[in-house]
NUPAGU-205167 format. One record per residue (C-alpha): residue in three letters; x, y, z. Coordinates in steps of 0.2 Angstrom, whole numbers, plus 5000, padded with zeros to 4 digits. Example, Ala and Ser with C-alpha at 12.3 -4.5 7.8 and 13.67 -1.06 7.14 Angstrom:
BEGIN
{node ALA; {5062; 4978; 5039}},
{node SER; {5068; 4995; 5036}},
***
This chain:
BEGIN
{node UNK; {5003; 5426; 4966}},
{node UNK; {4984; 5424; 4970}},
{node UNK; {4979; 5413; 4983}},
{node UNK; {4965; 5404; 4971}},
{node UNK; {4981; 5401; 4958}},
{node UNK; {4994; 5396; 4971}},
{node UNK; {4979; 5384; 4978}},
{node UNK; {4974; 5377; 4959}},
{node UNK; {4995; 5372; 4955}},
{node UNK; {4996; 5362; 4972}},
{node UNK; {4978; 5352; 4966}},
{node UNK; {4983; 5348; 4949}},
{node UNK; {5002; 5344; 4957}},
{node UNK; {4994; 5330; 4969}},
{node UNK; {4981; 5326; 4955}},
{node UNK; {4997; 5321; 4944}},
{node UNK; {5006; 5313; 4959}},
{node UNK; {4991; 5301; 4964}},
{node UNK; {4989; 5300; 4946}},
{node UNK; {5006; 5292; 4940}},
{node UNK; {5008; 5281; 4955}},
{node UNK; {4991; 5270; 4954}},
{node UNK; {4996; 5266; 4935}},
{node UNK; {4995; 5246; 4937}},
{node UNK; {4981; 5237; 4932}},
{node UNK; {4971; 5229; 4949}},
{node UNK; {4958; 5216; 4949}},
{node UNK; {4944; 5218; 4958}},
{node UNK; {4933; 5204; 4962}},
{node UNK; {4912; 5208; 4964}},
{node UNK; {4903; 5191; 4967}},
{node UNK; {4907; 5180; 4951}},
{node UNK; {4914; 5193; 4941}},
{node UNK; {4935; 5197; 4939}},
{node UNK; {4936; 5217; 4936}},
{node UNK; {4953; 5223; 4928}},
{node UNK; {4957; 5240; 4929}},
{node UNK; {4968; 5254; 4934}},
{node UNK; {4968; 5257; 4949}},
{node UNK; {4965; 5277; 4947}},
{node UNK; {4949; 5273; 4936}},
{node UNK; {4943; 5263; 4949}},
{node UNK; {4946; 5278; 4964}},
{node UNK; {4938; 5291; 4951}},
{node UNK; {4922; 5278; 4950}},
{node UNK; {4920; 5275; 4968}},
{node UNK; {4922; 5297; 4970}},
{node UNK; {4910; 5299; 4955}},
{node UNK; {4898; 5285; 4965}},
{node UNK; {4898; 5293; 4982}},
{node UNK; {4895; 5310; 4974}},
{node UNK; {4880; 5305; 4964}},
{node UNK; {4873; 5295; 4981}},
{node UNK; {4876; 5309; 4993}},
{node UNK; {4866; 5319; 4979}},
{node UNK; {4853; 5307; 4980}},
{node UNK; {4851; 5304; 4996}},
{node UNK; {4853; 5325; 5001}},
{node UNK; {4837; 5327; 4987}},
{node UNK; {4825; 5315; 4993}},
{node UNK; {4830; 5314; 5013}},
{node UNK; {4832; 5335; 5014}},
{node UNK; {4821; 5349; 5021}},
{node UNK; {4810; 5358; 5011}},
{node UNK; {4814; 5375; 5005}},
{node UNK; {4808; 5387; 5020}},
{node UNK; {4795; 5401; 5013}},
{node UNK; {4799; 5421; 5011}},
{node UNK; {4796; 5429; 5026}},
{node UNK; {4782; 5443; 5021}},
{node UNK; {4783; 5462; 5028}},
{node UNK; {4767; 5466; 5039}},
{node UNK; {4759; 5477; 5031}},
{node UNK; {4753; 5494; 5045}},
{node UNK; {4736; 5493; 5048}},
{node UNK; {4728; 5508; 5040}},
{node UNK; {4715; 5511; 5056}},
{node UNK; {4719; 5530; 5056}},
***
């Protein structure tokens, strides 16, 4: 078997096992609000967060794109 298969079936094998046990509904309280949900919704929304800050943050905070280094050209004196 390929390395990238072999690597692909244990992913989806941990997805399915952290998947089936966070099934129950959890409630999450934010300030006056009582959130239900399950729980792997809520880990898949706190990932998807994270991701979309660390983008964010990476866009406006990061260096700028250094310039092509030009070839001198020979000087043509002769």
């Amino acid at each position: 078997m390929n390395a990238k298969i072999v690597l692909i079936i244990i992913v989806l094998v941990l997805f399915l096992v952290i998947t089936l046990q966070n099934t129950e509904v959890a409630i999450f309280k934010i300030l006056f609000w009582d959130i239900e949900m399950s729980r792997i919704v809520f880990m898949f929304l706190a990932v998807l967060i994270g991701f979309i800050a660390g983008y964010v943050i990476a866009k406006t905070t990061g260096r700028e794109t250094k310039p092509a280094i030009e070839k001198e050209k020979p000087d043509k004196d002769t």
